[in-house]
C-alpha positions, 0 to 999 in steps of 0.5 A: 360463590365462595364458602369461607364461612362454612370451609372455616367452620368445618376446618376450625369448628365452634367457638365454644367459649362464643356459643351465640356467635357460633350459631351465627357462623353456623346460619351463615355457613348455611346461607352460602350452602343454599346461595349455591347456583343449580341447587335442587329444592324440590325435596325441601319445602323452600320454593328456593335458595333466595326463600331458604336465605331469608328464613335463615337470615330472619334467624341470624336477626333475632341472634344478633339482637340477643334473641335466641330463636325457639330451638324448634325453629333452628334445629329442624334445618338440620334434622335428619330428612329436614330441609337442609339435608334434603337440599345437600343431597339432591345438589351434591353437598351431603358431605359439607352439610353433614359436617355443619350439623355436626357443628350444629349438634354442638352448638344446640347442647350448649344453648339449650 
């Protein structure tokens, strides 16, 4: 599976000037992070990566429809222990995860 989303995510960061197209970029980095093959879910409360990208894709919806989701419902994917850290760490990308929220961490002070 490629990553070009979250590699150009992390290489170029946010489009501060876009915040709403940004968070979009951040979810869809997201999506390819948990799509990849023999991820650990066991410590997230997904069952798995295809439930992991539907919970996300449900999110990038309401963004696209000019929706802007209750902040709580983003930001606890990417809360310390929250369900993304813990899938990063128990499948070996802790690093790449902790890059995208820092992006995310960007993005959240300038929606809400």
């Amino acid at each position: 599976m490629k990553l070009d989303r979250a590699r150009q995510l992390i290489n170029e960061g946010i489009d501060r000037n876009n915040p709403m197209g940004s968070l979009i970029h951040i979810l869809e980095s997201a999506i390819e992070l948990v799509s990849l093959p023999d991820n650990d879910f066991c410590w997230s409360y997904w069952e798995s990566g295809e439930e992991a990208k539907q919970e996300i894709l449900a999110l990038i919806g309401s963004v696209k429809n000019g929706v802007l989701p209750e902040q709580e419902k983003i930001s606890v994917l990417f809360a310390v222990a929250g369900p993304l850290q813990e899938v990063s760490m128990s499948s070996g990308w802790a690093d790449a995860y902790l890059k995208i929220a820092d992006k995310y961490d960007e993005v959240e002070s300038i929606l809400w």
